[in-house]
N, C-alpha and C positions, 0 to 999 in steps of 0.2 A: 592423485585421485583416480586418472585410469588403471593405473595397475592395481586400486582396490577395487574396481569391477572387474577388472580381469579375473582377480582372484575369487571374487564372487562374496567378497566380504561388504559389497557397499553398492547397490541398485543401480543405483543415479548419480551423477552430478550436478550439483548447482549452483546457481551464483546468486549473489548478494550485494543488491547498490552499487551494481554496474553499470554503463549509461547505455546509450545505442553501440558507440563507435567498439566501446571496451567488450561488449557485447561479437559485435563482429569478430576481431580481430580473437578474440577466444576459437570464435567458432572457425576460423582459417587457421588455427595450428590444433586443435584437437581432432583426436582419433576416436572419441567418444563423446560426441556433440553433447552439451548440458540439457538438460531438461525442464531446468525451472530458475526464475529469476525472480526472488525476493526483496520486493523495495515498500518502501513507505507508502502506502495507497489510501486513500477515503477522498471524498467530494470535495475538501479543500483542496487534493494535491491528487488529480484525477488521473494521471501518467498517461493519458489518453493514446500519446503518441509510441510512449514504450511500450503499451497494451499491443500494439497494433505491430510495433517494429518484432515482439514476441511471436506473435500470433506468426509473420511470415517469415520467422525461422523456426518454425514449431516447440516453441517453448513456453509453458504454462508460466503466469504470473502468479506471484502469491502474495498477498498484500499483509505487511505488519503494522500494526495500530491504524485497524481500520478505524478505527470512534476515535483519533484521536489521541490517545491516552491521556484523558482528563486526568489521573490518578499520579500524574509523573512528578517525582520530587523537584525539579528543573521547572517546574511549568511558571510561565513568567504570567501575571495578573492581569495584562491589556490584552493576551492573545487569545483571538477569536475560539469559539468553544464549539465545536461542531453537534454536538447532541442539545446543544442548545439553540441550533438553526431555523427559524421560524419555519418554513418552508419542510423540514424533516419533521417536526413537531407536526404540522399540519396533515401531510402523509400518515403520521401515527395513529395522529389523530381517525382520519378516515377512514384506514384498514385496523384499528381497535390496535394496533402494535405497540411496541417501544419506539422511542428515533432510532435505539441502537440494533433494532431488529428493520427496520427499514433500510437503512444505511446496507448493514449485512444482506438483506436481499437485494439491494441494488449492485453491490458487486458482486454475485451470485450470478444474476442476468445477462451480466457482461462477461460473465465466463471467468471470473478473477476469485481464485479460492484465498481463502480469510483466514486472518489467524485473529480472533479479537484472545484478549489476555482478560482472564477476571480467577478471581479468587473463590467466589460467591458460588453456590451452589443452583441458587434460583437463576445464576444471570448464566451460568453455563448453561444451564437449560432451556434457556430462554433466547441463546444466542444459537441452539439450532433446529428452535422451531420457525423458521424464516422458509418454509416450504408451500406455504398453503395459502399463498397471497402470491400478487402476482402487480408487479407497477406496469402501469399502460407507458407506451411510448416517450409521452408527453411527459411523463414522469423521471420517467429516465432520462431524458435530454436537462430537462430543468437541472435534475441533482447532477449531471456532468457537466450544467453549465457553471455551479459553484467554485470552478477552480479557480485558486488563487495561488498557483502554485507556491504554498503554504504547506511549509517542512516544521514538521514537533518534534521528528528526532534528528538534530542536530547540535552536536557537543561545542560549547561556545566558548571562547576566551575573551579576556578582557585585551584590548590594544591601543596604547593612549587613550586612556578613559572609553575606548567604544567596544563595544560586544562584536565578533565577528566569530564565523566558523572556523571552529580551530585547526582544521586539517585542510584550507581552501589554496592554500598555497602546494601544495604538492601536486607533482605532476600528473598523478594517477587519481587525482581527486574525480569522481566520479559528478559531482553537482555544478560542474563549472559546463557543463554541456548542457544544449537546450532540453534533451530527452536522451 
């Protein structure tokens, strides 16, 4: 990847579902420090502490399936539903929003850019008008107090009748660290 910004074919590098440590040790052999670390982000699974370990190696976070991805063929029937959070509903409620326009201004605040996923023409639209409101402090702490460190995308296998992450066994597994 550096020699594709050398060559001037490729801006940036970045990483993906790396943890803190894997994070570091990138940054002690490159010549072309990354720029942006993409992981699974929203108020169930708040990265609070990779937010922060980002911030002071200057690298932007970008969060994938901030709402969640209700929409996931995998999505298992007991697991909590984040646009359906009392507490986000009630936010909506008060600034006339969505949850899912709430949710996106909240990591907006925190300086963590979104990528929500839709299809829909109204909901793309609607996923960037999160400009013209503004959550008070209190508000913000609440929906960071939601974490449950609670992963929706993670690829499961069956093992002796139990569900478990199918890639937790390798050494480079990035989810076996606390952040």
């Amino acid at each position: 990847m550096e020699k594709l910004v050398e060559k001037g074919l490729v801006r940036a590098i970045g990483l993906s579902n790396f943890n803190s440590r894997q994070i570091d040790d990138v940054i002690t052999i490159a010549t072309i420090k990354p720029a942006v670390l993409q992981v699974e982000c929203h108020p169930y699974l708040a990265q609070t502490e990779l937010l922060a370990h980002c911030r002071a190696r200057g690298l932007v976070m970008t969060a994938y399936s901030p709402l969640g991805s209700p929409d996931r063929a995998w999505k298992h029937p007991d697991e909590p539903v984040l646009l359906e959070e009392p507490f986000i509903k009630k936010l909506a409620e008060k600034y006339g929003k969505s949850p899912a326009q709430v949710i996106l201004r909240w990591q907006v605040q925190r300086g963590v850019v979104t990528i929500p996923k839709s299809v829909t023409e109204s909901r793309i639209l609607q996923n960037i008008q999160v400009f013209d409101f503004t959550l008070a402090d209190e508000e913000m702490q609440a929906m960071g107090s939601m974490n449950k460190n609670w992963r929706y995308i993670v690829p499961m296998i069956t093992v002796d009748g139990k569900s478990v992450p199918r890639d937790a066994g390798h050494p480079h597994y990035p989810f076996n660290e606390p952040y």
